[in-house]
C-alpha positions as CSV (number, residue, x, y, z in Angstrom):
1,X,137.8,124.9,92.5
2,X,135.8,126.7,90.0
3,X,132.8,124.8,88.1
4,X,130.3,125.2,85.5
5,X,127.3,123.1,87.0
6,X,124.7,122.6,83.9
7,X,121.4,121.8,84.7
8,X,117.7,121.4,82.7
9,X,115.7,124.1,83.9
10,X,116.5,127.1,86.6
11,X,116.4,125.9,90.1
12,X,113.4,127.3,91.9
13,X,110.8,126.0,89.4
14,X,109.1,123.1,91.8
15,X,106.5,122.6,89.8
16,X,108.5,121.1,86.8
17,X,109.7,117.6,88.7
18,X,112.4,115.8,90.0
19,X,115.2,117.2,88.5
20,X,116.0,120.2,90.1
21,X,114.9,118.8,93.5
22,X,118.1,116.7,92.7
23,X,119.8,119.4,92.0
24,X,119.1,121.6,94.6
25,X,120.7,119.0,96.6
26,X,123.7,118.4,95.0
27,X,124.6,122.3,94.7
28,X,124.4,122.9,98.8
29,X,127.3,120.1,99.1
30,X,129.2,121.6,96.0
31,X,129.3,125.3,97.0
32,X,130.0,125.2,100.1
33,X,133.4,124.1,98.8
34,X,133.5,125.6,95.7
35,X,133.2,128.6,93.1
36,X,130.0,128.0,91.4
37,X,128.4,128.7,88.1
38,X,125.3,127.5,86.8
39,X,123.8,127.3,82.9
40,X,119.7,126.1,82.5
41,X,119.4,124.6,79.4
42,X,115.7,126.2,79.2
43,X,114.3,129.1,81.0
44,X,114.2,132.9,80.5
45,X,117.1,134.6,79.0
46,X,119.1,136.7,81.8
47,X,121.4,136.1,85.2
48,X,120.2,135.8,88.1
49,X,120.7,133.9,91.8
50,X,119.4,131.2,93.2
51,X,120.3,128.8,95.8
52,X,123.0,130.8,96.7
53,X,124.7,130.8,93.2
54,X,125.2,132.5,90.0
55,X,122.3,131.3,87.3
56,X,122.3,131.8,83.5
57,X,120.4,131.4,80.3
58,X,120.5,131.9,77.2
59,X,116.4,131.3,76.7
60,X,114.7,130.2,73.8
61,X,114.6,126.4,74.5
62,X,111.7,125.1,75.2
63,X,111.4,122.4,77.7
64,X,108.3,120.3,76.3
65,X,106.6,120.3,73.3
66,X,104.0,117.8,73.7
67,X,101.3,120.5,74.0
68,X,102.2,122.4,71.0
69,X,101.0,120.9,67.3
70,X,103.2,123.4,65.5
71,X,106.5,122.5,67.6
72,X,105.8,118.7,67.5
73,X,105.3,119.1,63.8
74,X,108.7,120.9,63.4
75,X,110.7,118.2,65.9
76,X,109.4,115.4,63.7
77,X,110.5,117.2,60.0
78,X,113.8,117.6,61.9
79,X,113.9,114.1,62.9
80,X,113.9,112.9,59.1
81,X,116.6,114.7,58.5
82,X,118.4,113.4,61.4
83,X,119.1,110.2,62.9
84,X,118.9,112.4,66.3
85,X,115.8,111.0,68.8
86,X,113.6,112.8,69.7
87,X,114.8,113.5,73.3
88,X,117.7,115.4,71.5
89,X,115.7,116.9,68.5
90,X,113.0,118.5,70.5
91,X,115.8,120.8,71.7
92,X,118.3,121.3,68.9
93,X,115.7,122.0,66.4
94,X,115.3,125.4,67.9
95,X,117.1,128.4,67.1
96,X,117.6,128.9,70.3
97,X,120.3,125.7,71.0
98,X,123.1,127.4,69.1
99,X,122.3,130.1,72.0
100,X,122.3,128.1,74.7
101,X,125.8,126.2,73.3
102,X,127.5,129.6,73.4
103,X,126.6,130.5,76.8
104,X,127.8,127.1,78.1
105,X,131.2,127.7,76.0
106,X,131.3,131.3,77.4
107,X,130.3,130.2,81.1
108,X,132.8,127.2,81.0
109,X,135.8,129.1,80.2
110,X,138.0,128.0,83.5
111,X,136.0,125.8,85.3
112,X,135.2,122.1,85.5
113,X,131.8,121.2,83.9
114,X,129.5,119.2,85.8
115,X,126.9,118.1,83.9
116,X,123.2,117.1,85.8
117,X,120.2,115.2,83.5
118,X,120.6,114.2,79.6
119,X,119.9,117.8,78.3
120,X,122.9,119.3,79.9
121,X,125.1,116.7,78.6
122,X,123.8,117.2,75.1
123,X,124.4,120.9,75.9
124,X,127.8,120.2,76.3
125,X,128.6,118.5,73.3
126,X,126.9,120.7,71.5
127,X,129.2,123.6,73.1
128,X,132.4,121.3,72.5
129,X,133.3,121.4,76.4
130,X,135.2,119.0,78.2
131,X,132.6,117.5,81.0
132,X,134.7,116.5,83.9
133,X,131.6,115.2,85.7
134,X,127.7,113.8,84.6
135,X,125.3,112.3,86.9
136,X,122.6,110.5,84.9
137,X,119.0,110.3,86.1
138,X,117.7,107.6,84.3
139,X,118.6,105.2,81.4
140,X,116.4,107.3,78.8
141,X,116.7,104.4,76.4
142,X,114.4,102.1,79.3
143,X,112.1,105.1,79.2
144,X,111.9,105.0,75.5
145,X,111.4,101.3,75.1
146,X,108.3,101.9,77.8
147,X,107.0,104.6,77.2
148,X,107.3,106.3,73.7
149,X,104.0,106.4,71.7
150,X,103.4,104.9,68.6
151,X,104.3,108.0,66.4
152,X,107.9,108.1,67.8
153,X,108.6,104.6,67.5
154,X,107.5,104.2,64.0
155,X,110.2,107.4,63.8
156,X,112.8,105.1,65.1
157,X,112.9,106.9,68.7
158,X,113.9,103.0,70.5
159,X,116.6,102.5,68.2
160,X,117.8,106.6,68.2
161,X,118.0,106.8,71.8
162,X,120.2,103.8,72.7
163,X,122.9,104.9,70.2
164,X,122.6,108.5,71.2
165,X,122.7,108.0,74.8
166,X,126.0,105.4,74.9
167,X,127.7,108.4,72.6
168,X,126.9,110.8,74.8
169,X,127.8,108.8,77.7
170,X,131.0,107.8,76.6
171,X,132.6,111.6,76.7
172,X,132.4,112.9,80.6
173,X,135.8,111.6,82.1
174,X,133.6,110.3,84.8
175,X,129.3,109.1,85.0
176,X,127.8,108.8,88.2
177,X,123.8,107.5,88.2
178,X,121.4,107.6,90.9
179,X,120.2,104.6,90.9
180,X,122.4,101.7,91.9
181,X,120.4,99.8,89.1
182,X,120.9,102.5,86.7
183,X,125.1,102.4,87.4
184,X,124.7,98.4,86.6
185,X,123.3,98.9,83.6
186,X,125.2,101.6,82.3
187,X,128.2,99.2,83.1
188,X,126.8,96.5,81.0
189,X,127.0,99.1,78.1
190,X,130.7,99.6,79.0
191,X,130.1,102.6,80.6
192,X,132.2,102.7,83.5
193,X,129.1,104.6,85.6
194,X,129.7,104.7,89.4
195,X,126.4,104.9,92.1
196,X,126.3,108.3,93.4
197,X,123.9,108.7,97.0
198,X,122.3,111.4,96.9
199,X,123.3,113.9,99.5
200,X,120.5,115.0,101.7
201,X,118.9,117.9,103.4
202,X,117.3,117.3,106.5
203,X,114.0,119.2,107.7
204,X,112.3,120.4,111.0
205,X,111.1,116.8,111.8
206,X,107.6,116.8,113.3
207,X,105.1,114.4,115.1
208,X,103.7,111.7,113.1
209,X,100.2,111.5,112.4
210,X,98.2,108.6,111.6
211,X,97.5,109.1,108.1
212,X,99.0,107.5,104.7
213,X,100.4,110.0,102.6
214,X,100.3,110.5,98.7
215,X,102.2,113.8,97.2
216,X,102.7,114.0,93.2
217,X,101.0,115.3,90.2
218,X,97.8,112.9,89.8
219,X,97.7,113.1,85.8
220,X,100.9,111.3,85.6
221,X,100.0,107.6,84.5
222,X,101.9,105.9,87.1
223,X,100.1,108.0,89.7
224,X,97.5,107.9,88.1
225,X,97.4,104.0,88.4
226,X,98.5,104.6,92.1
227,X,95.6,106.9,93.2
228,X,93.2,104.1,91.7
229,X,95.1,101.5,94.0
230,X,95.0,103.2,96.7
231,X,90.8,104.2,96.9
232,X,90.0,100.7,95.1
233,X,91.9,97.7,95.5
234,X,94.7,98.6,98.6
235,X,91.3,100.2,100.8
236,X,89.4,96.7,100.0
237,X,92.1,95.3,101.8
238,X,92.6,97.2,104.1
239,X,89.0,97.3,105.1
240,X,89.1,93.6,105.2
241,X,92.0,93.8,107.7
242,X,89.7,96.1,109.8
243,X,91.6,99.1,109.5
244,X,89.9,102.3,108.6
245,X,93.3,104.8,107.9
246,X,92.7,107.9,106.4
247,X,94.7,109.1,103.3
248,X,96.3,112.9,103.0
249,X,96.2,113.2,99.0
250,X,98.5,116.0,97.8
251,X,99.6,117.5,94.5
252,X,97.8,119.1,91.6
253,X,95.0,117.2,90.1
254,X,94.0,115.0,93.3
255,X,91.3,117.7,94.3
256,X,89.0,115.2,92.5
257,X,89.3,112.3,95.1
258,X,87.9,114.3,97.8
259,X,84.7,112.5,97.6
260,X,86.4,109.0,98.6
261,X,86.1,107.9,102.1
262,X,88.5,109.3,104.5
263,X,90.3,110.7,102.4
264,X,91.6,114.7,102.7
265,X,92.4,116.0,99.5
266,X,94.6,118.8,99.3
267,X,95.5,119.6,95.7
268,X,99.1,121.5,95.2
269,X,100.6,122.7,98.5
270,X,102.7,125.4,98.5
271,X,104.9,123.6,101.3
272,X,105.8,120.4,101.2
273,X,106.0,120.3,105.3
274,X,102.5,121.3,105.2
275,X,101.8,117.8,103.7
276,X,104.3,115.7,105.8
277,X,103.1,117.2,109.2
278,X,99.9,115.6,107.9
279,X,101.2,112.0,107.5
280,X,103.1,108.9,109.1
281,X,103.9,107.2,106.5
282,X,104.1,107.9,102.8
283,X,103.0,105.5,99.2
284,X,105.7,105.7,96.6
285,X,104.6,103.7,93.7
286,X,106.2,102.6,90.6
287,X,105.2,101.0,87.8
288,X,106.6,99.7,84.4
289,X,109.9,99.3,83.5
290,X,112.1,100.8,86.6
291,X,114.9,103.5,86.1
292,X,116.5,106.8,88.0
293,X,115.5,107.2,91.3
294,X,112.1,108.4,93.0
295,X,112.7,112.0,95.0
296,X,109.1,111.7,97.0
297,X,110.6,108.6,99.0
298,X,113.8,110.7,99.9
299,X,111.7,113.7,100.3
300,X,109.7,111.9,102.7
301,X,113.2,110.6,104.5
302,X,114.2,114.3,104.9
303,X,110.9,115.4,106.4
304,X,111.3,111.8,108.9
305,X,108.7,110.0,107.5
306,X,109.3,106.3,106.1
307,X,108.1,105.0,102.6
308,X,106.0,102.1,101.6
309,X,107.5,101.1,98.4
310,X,108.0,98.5,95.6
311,X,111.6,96.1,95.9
312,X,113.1,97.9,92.8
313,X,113.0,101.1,94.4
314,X,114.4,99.9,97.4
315,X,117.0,98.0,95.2
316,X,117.7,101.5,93.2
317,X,118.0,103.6,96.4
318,X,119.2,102.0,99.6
319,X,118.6,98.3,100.3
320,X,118.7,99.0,103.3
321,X,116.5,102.5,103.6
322,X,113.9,103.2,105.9
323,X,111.3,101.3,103.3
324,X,108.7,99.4,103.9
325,X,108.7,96.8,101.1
326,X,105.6,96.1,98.7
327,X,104.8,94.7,95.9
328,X,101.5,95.2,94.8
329,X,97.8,96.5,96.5
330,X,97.5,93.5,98.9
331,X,101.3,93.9,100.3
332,X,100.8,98.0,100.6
333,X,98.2,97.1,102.5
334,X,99.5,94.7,104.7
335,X,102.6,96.6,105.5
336,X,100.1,99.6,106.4
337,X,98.3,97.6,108.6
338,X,101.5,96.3,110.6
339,X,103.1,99.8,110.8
340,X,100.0,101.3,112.7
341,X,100.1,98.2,115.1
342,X,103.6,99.7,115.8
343,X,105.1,96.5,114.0
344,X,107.8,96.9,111.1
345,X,109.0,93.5,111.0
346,X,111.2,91.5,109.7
347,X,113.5,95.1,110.1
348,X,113.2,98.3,112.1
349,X,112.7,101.1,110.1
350,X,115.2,103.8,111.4
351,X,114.5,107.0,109.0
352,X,116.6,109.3,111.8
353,X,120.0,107.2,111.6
354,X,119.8,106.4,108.0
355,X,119.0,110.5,106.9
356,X,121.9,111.3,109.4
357,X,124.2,109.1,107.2
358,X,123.2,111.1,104.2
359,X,123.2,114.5,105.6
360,X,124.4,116.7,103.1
361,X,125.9,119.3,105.5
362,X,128.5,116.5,106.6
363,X,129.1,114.3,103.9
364,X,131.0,115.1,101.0
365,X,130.0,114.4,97.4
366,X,132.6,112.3,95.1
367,X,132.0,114.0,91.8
368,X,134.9,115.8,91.9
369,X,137.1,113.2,93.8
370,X,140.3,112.0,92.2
């Protein structure tokens, strides 16, 4: 089968997040079966290949604004104009959208569109092509009502987004969502949104080492908030539980907690192996309102390492992962403390079995599934 597979940005920028991590998964399942095509909403105009497919874009659509004065200024004229949020306006403001809708329209031409993250699906409608397929990375409407900052509410962003997301949702024949939570409650809108498990890639699995593991960008609030937890409140306790573990801090920005006690600081590795060679366990934290999926704790999977993480993770995920379940600085630190004694009570943590169930080499993906 042919398909048009539109994502946000092109595939072998790692630095940009979660989505094309997500991405790069889901394209090793579908062209190994398949004739694929993919359109980047953003990114430089041109063709190229990546990941063993065809890229294109049309360029000219930025992917944030938040840094620039003059682009935030011209996204919030547009929104007065426009009962669009500002998760769509900050890309159809542009010139470059009308582009980016003709290459889709040109690119689409035979092929089933398969549409990855809420830009490409508002690429699509803007292009007026049929989207066989979407898979939705989070309810942007529970981001919104968490997150947006005072200027974009009193813009109307929390009441925008909800309307503009169920619209949009309602036109793929099919909506899959990462997150089990995410698929219940799209359903609640009357979206009929399936759970789609994400297909893996497994990695050279190496020894385990002793150390707790932290890998993400440490100016993002939530890790932000993490980082604190984990030097302040979760070593308290685990001090007091008479266990000295080191942490293995990696990711841009958490050079700066090198100065903490047993704690190795690596800043942004180029190779995320590099990292998990260093660790035997890994902190995924979460905070706020909970939606989508995080990568870092199936990241960790691939490269055989278990997660500590909080119940709504687990809950979004796999129930049954291999987690280790915490809520909060005393319970991370308990659960550290009973996995170097060996002990993962009240359940075994079996990352090899549960990644072998999700290998995406062997197991198919349903987005195309009758």
């Amino acid at each position: 089968m042919k398909i048009c597979f539109v994502t946000t940005y092109p595939l072998g920028n790692r630095a940009l997040g979660g989505s094309g991590w997500v991405d790069r998964r889901l394209l090793a399942v579908l062209r190994a079966e398949h004739d694929v095509d993919v359109v980047c909403v953003t990114g430089d105009e041109g063709s190229w290949t990546e990941e063993g497919v065809p890229c294109h874009s049309a360029g000219s659509v930025p992917l944030e604004v938040r840094g620039d004065r003059a682009r935030l200024l011209r996204v919030a004229a547009g929104m007065l104009t426009s009962p669009e949020p500002y998760l769509a306006r900050k890309f159809t403001v542009f010139p470059g959208w009308r582009r980016a809708a003709a290459l889709l329209r040109e690119r689409a031409v035979g092929r089933q569109v398969i549409t990855s993250g809420w830009p490409g699906l508002l690429l699509a409608e803007a292009a007026g092509v049929p989207v066989a397929s979407h898979i939705a990375h989070n309810v942007e409407a529970t981001i919104a009502a968490e997150h947006s900052p005072r200027p974009l509410r009193l813009l109307g962003e929390t009441w925008r987004l909800p309307r503009a997301e169920r619209r949009l949702l309602s036109l793929p024949d099919k909506v899959f969502a990462l997150s089990r939570t995410d698929a219940y409650v799209l359903r609640g809108w009357g979206i009929g949104a399936s759970h789609l498990p994400l297909p893996l890639l497994p990695q050279a699995i190496s020894a385990e080492a002793e150390a707790v593991g932290f890998i993400g960008k440490a100016s993002w609030p939530p890790n932000e908030r993490a980082l604190a937890a984990l030097v302040g409140p979760v070593r308290a306790e685990l001090d007091r539980l008479g266990q000295d573990v080191p942490y293995v801090l990696a990711g841009n920005g958490t050079q700066s907690y090198a100065g903490h006690r047993n704690v190795t600081a690596l800043g942004r590795v180029e190779e995320e192996a590099d990292f998990y060679r260093a660790v035997g366990v890994v902190v995924v934290p979460r905070f706020g309102a909970s939606t989508g999926i995080s990568v870092k704790m199936l990241e960790a999977a691939e490269h055989g390492r278990p997660s500590v993480v909080p119940p709504q993770l687990a809950a979004a995920v796999d129930p049954d992962g291999p987690w280790l379940i915490a809520d909060g600085p005393a319970e991370t630190a308990a659960v550290i403390a009973k996995w170097r004694s060996g002990s993962t009570s009240p359940s075994p943590v079996d990352v090899t079995t549960w990644l072998t169930r999700h290998n995406a080499t062997a197991n198919p993906t349903p987005l195309l599934a009758p």
